[in-house]
N, C-alpha and C positions, 0 to 999 in steps of 0.2 A: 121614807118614800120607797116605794115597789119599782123595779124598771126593769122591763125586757128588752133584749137588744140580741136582733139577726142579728149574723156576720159578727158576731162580740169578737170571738177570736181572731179576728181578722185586723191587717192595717191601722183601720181606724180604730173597729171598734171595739179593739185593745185597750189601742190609749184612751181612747174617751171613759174605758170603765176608770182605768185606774185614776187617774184626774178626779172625775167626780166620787171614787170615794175618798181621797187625799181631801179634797175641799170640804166633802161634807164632816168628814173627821176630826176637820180644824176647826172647824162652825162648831163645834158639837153637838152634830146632828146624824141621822144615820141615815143610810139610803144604802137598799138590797137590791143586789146589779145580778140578774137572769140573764145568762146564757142563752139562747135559742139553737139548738142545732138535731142535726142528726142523730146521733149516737148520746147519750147524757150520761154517759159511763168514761166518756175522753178525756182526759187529762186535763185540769184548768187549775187557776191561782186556787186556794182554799179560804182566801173573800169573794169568789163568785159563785153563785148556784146553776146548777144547768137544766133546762129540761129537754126533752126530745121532741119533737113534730106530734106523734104520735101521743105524746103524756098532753101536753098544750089543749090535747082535741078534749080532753076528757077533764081537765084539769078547774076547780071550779078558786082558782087563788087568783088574786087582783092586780090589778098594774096602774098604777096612775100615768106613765107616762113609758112607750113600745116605741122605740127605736128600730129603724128598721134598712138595713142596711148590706143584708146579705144578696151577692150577684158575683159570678166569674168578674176577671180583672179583662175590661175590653180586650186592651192590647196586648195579655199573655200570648197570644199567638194569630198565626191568619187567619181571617174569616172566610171559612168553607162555607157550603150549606150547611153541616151539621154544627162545625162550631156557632154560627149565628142562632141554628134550634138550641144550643146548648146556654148561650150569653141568654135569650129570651127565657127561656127554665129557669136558670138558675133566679133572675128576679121575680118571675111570676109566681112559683109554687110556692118560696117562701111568704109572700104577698098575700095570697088566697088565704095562706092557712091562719096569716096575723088575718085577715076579716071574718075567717070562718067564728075564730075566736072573740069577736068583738062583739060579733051578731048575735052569739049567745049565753055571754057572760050578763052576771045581770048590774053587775058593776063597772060601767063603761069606761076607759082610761080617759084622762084628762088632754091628751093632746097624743096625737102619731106624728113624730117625726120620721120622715121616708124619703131614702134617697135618692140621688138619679146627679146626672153632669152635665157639664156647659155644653155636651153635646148637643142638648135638644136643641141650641139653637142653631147650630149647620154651621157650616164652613162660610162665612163672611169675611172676612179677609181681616184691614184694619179697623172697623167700623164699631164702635163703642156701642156695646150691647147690654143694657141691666133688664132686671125683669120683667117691664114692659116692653121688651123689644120682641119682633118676631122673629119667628123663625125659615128656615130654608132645610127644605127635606132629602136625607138621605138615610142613611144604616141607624146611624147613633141617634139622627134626631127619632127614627121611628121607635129604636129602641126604651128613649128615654122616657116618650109619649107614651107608650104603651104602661111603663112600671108607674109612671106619673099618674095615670086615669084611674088604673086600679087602684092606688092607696086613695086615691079620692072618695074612692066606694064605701070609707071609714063615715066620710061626712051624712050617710043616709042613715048613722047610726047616731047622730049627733057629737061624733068624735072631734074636734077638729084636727087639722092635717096641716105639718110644715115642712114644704119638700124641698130640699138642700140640694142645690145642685151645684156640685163640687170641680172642680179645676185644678190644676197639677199640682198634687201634693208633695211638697218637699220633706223628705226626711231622709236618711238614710238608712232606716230599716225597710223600706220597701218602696212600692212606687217608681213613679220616673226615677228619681235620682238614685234608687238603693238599685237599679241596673245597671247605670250608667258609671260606677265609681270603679269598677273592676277597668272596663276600658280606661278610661280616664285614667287612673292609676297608672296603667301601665303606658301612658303618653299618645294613647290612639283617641282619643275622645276629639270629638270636631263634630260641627255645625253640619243644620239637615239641611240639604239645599240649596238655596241660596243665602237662607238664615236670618232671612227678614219677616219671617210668620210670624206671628202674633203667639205666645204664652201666657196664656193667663193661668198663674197661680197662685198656690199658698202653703204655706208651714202648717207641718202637723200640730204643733203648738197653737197657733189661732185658729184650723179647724177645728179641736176640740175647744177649745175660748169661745170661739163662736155657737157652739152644735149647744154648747152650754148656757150660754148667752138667752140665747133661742129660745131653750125648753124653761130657763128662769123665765123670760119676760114673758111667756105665755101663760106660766101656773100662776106669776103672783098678779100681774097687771098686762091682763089682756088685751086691753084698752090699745096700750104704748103698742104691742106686739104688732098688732094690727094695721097700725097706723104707717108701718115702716117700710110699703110703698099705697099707692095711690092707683095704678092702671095693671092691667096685665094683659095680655092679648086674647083677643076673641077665640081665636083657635088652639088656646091651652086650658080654653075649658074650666079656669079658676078664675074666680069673681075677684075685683079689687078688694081691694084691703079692708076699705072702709061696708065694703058689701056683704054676701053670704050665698056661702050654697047652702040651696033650698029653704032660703028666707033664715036659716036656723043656726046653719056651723060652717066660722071663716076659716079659709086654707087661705094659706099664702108662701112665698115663693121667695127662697133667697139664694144669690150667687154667692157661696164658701169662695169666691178669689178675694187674694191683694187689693187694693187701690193703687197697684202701680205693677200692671203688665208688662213686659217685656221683651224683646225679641231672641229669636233663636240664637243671635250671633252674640246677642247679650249675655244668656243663659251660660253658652257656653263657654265664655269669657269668661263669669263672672265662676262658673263650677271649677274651671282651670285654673285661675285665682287662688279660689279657694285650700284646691288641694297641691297646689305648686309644678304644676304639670303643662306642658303646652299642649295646645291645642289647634295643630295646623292641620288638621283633616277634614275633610269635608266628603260626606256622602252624597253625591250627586242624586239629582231629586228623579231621572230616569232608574236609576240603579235601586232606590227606596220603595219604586212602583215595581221593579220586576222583583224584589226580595220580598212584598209583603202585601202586595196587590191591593185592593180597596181597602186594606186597614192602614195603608199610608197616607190617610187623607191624613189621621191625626199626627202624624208629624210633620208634614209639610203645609197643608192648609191652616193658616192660623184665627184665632177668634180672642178680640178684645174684651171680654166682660170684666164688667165693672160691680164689686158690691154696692148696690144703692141703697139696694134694702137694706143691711144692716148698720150704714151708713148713718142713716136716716132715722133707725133704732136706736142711736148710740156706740153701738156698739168700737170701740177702740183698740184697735189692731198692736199687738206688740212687736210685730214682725213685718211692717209695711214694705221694707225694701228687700231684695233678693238677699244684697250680700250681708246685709244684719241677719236675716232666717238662716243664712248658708252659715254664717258668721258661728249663731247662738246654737246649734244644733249639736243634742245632747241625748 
């Protein structure tokens, strides 16, 4: 099996390649993991292949299954004007160029996986949100919507689309937690606010379990895939499960969280725990708005989402609770 994957180098989808060829290797099966980037002369493993923007456009080689995952990390820095033209870039151009590609290959892939985060659904406080839930508008949720519509534009090619919208990824090589270990470490690590916001997240381990999970039940039994919610809201644009856009190709929509969120004061108990460190600090929630201006909603406003869909898919979490994820982290 062919696979292209924005963002390969990146966080995720790193470990997503290495995983899926470790698995298909023990199957013994083979699956060829395509880099997407810039440059296709950069440095990478020598089991992945790279191509460039520019080669993709002219490139007449096949992909059963485009992964698509490349976008600046929201919260590297504050949102200026320029940096929010720049978050909006980085997922749109990659975007365009995987449809330009899809539009005129004559071998259409089997399924786009295309990212995006629990952003879209706004800042809701404690309120249990899965993917029939709606949404409330601000930066992230426009952001989301926007990368969200466009990989939809795959489904006018008869592509199907299944957009992951992911929540705070635990690991230590990057993400929340691989910033947070330096303070912590050195005994300054404490709670945002008042530390009762809502975290929803998940282990790098079950995001790649899951992302995997996903792209299987859709190639072998599309059926089951589909089935793994039931409603979605009117103004995201994507048909229920059991539906279709454009009478022909189903998208559907799942939250990459835990089944067990937790709060900020938890988190940072339980990251304290972890690495033997106290955690008697606390950054006041005034002091997080003058240090980081509107991009402090995401650490002080919290949001409950729940996987349902993949819930509902089957799908079996190996990392359900924090301090087992924090616990197994390798």
């Amino acid at each position: 099996m062919n696979i292209l994957i924005s963002g390969g180098s990146g966080f995720l989808g790193s470990a997503l390649s290495k995983e899926m060829i470790e698995r298909y290797r023990q199957a013994g099966s083979e699956v060829n993991i395509t880099w997407l980037t810039r440059d296709s002369n950069q440095a990478h493993p020598d089991n992945i292949q790279m191509i460039s923007y520019d080669e993709l456009a002219k490139t007449d080689h096949s992909y059963e299954v485009i992964v698509n995952l490349a976008g600046a990390g929201i919260a590297d820095s504050r949102w200026t004007d320029d940096r929010k033209q720049s978050l909006v870039a980085s997922r749109v151009k990659p975007t365009e160029s995987l449809l330009a590609f899809i539009a005129r290959t004559a071998n259409k892939p089997k399924l786009l996986v295309s990212g995006s985060a629990i952003g879209w659904y706004g800042a809701q406080g404690d309120k249990p949100l899965t993917e029939s839930s709606d949404s409330k508008t601000d930066f992230a949720h426009r952001l989301c919507q926007d990368w969200e519509q466009l990989a939809l534009k795959a489904s006018e090619y008869n592509v199907p689309v299944a957009i992951l919208r992911t929540g705070v990824v635990i690991h230590p090589a990057g993400g929340m937690l691989g910033k947070l270990l330096l303070p912590f470490k050195f005994g300054v690590g404490g709670q945002l606010g008042d530390g009762q916001q809502i975290m929803s997240w998940i282990s790098r381990d079950d995001w790649v379990g899951a992302a995997i999970f996903i792209i299987e039940q859709h190639l072998s039994d599309k059926s089951k895939a589909l089935s793994a919610q039931s409603t979605v809201p009117n103004d995201n644009n994507i048909k229920p499960a059991n539906s279709s856009i454009n009478n022909t190709t189903p998208a559907v929509v799942y939250n990459l969280t835990a089944p067990n969120p937790v709060t900020n004061h938890t988190f940072t108990k339980a990251v304290g725990s972890w690495l033997h460190r106290p955690t008697i600090f606390t950054l006041p929630t005034p002091l997080l708005k003058l240090m980081f201006g509107e991009m402090s909603t995401l650490l002080i406003d919290g949001q409950k989402v729940l996987p349902q869909a993949l819930l509902n898919a089957g799908y079996e979490f190996k990392q359900s609770s924090l301090e087992k994820a924090l616990a197994e982290q390798r």
